[in-house]
C-alpha positions in Angstrom: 8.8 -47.0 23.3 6.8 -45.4 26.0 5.5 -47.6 29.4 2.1 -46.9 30.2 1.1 -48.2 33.9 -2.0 -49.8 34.6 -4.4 -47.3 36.6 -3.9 -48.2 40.4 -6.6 -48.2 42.6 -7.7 -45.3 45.1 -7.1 -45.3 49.2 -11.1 -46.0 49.5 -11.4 -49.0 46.2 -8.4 -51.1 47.4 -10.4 -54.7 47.5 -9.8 -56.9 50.0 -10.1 -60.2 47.5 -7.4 -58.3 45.2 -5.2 -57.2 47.9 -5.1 -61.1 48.7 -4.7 -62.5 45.4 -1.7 -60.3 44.7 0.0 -61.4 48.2 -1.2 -65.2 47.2 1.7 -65.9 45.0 5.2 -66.3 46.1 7.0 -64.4 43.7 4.5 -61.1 44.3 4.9 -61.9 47.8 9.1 -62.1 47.9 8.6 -58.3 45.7 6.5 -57.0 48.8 8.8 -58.1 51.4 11.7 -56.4 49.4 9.7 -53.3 49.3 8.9 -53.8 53.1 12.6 -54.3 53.8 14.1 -51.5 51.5 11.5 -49.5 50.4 11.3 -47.5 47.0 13.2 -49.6 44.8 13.4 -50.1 40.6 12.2 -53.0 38.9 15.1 -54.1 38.0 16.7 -54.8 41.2 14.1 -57.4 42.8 15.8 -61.0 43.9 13.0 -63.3 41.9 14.7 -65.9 40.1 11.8 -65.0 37.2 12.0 -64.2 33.6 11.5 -60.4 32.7 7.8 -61.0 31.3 6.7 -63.2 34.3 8.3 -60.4 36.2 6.4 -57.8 34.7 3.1 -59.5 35.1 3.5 -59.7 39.0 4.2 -55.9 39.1 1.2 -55.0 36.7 -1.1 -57.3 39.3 0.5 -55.6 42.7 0.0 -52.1 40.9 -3.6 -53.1 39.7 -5.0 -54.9 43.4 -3.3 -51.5 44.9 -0.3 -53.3 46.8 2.4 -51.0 45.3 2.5 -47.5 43.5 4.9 -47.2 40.7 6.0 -44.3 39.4 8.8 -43.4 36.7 11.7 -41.7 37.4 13.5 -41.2 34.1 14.4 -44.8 32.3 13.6 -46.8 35.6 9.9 -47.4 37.0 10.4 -47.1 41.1 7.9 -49.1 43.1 6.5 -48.6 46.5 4.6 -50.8 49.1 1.6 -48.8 49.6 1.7 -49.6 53.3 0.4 -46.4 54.7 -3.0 -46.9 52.5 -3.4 -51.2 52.9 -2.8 -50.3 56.8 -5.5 -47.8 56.6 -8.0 -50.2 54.4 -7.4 -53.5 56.5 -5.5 -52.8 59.5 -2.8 -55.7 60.4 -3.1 -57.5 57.4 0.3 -56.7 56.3 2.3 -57.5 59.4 0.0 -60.6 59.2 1.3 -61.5 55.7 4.6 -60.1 56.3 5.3 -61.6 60.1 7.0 -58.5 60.9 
């Protein structure tokens, strides 16, 4: 049964009130810092003590708000902070979040 992803937002409609509902909750925010730490990585690796439908609810709202691209790469869906674009939009606001 195919996967269809949610369409993610362009560079120039990332939202500022989406961007900071996504990063809001704890268990979207533990997935970013993973990304932040690691970069591309699979679903199916991320440390959320969360079952697999919760799970897949955080991903869909981080791909819709424009906080990570995923793409698939055979059976597994790969996901990636889209750092280079959120930097661009609202400059700082990452390392804010993040504390880096």
């Amino acid at each position: 049964m195919p996967v269809f992803l949610p369409k993610e937002p362009k560079r120039k409609e990332l939202a500022l009130t989406a961007v900071l509902y996504a990063l809001s909750d704890e268990a979207r925010l533990g997935i970013v810092r993973q990304l932040a730490e690691r970069g591309e990585q699979p679903c199916g690796v991320f440390e959320v003590d969360r079952p697999k439908s919760s799970l897949s609810h955080h991903f869909r709202v981080l791909r819709e708000s424009g906080v990570v691209t995923t793409r698939r790469e055979g059976k597994l869906l790969m996901n990636t902070l889209r750092q280079e674009d959120l930097d661009a939009r609202f400059p700082g606001l990452l390392t804010a979040v993040l504390g880096e």
